[in-house]
MIKOLZA-808035 format. One record per atom (N, C-alpha, C): x, z negated, y negated. Coordinates in steps of 0.2 Angstrom, whole numbers, padded with zeros to 4 digits, always signed. Atoms other than C-alpha are relative to their C-alpha. Last residue first. Layout:
// MIKOLZA-808035
XZY ...
***
This chain:
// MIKOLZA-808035
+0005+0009+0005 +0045-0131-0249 -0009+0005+0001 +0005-0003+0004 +0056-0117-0237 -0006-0006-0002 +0007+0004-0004 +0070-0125-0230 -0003+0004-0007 +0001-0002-0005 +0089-0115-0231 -0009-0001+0003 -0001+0003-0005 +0096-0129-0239 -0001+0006+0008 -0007+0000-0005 +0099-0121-0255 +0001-0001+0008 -0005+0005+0003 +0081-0120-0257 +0006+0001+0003 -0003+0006-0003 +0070-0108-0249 +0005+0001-0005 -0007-0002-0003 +0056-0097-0260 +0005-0006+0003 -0005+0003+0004 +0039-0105-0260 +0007+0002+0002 -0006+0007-0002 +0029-0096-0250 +0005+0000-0005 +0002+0006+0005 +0012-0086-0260 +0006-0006+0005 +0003+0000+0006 +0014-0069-0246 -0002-0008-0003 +0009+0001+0002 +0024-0073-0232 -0001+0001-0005 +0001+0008+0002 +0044-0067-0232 -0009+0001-0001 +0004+0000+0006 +0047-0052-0224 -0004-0006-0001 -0005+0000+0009 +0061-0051-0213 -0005+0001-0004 -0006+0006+0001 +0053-0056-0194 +0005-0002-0009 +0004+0007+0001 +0038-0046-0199 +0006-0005-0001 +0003+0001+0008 +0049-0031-0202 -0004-0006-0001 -0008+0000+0006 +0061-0035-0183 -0003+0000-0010 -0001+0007-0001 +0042-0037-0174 +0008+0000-0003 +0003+0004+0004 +0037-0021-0181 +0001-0007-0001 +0001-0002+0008 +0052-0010-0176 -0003-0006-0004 -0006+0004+0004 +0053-0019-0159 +0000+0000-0008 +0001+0009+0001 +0034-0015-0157 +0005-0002-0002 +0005+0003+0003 +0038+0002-0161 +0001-0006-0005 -0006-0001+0007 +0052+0006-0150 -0003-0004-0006 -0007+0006-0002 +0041-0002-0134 +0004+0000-0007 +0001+0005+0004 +0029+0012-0140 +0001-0008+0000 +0001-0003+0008 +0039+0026-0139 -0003-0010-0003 -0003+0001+0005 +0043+0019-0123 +0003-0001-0006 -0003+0007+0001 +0030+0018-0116 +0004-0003-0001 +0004+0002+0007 +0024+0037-0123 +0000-0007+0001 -0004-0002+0005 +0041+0040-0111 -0005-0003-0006 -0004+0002-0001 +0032+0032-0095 +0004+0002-0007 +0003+0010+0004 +0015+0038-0099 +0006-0004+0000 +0003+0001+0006 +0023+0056-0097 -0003-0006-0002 -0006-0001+0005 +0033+0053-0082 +0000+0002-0008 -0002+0007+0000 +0017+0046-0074 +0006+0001-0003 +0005+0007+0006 +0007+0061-0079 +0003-0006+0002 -0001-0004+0010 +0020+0074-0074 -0002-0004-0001 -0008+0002+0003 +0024+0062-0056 +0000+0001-0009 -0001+0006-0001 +0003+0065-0053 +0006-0004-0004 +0002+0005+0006 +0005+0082-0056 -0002-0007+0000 -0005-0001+0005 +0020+0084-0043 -0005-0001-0008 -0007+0006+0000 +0009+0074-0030 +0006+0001-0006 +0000+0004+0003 -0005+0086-0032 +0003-0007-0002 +0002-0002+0008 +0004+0102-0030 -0002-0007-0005 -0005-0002+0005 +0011+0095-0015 +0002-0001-0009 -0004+0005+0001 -0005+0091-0008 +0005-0001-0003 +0005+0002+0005 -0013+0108-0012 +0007-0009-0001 +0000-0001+0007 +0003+0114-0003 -0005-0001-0003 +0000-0008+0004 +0003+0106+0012 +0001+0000-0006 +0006-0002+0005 +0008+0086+0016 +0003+0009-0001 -0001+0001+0007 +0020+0084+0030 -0005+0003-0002 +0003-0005+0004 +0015+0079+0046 +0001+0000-0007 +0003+0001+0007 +0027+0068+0055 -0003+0005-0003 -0002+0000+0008 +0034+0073+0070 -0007-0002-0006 +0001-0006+0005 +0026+0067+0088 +0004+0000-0007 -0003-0003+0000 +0033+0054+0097 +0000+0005-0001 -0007+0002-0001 +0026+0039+0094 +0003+0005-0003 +0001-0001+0003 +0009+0049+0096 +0006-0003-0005 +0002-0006+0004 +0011+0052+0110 +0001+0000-0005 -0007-0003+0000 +0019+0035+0116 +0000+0008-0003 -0001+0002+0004 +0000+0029+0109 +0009+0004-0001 +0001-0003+0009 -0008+0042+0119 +0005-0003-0005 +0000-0006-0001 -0001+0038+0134 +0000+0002-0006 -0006+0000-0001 -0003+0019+0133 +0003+0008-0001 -0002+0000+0006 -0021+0023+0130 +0008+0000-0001 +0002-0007+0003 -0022+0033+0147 +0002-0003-0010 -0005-0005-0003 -0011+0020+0158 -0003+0006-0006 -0007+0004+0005 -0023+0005+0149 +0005+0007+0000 +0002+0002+0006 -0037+0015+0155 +0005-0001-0005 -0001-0007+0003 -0030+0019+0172 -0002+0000-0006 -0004-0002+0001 -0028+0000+0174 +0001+0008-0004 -0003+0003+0005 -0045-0005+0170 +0007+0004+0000 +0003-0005+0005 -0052+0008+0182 +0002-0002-0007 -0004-0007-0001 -0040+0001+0198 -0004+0003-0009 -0007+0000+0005 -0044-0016+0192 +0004+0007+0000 -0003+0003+0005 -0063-0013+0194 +0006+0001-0004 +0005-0005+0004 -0064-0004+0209 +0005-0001-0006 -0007-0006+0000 -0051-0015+0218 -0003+0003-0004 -0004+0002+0006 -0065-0030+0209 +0006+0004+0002 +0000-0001+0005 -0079-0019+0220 +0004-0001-0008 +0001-0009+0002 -0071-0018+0235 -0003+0000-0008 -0008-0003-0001 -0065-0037+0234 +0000+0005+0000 -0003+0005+0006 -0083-0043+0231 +0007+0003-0002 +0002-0004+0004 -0088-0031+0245 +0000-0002-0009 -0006-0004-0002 -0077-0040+0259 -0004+0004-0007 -0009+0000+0003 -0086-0056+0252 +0005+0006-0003 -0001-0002+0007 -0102-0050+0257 +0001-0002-0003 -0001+0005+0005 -0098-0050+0275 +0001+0002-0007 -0003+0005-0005 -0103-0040+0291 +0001-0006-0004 -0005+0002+0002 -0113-0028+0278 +0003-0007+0003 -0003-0005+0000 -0126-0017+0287 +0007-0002-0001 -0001-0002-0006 -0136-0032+0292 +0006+0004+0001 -0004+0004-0001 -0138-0037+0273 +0003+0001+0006 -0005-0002+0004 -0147-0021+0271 +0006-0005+0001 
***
């Protein structure tokens, strides 16, 4: 076999053309797709999808308002605490100072 081949060098070099020739076309074939995909439009969601992005919005626009309510609330409670004198304190003196 060896006879057949004048130098088995020259077959180092056939098989690494091989090689880079298969590598490249690979690269050339992902590069392809990727520009592809680059350049395609954007898939817009269907109508389930749709449907369930607008119920989503309702239940987020509705915990967003009962957040509210209860925002209003707390200011409420935290304003009657603020003005109710503790039960068993000794009323403030002139000064403003509670004994």
């Amino acid at each position: 076999m060896l006879a057949l081949i004048p130098d088995p060098f020259e077959m180092v070099g056939v098989f690494a053309a091989i090689g880079t020739t298969l590598l490249m076309l690979y690269a050339g074939f992902v590069a392809v797709r990727w520009a592809h995909r680059k350049l395609e439009p954007p898939k817009l969601p269907d109508g389930r999808e749709l449907d369930g992005i607008a119920e989503r919005l309702a239940r987020l626009e509705e915990a967003e308002h009962r957040l509210a309510e209860v925002e209003e609330r707390l200011d409420f409670t935290e304003r009657m605490l603020a003005q109710a004198q503790p039960q068993g304190a000794l009323p403030a003196d002139r000064e403003g100072v509670r004994r």
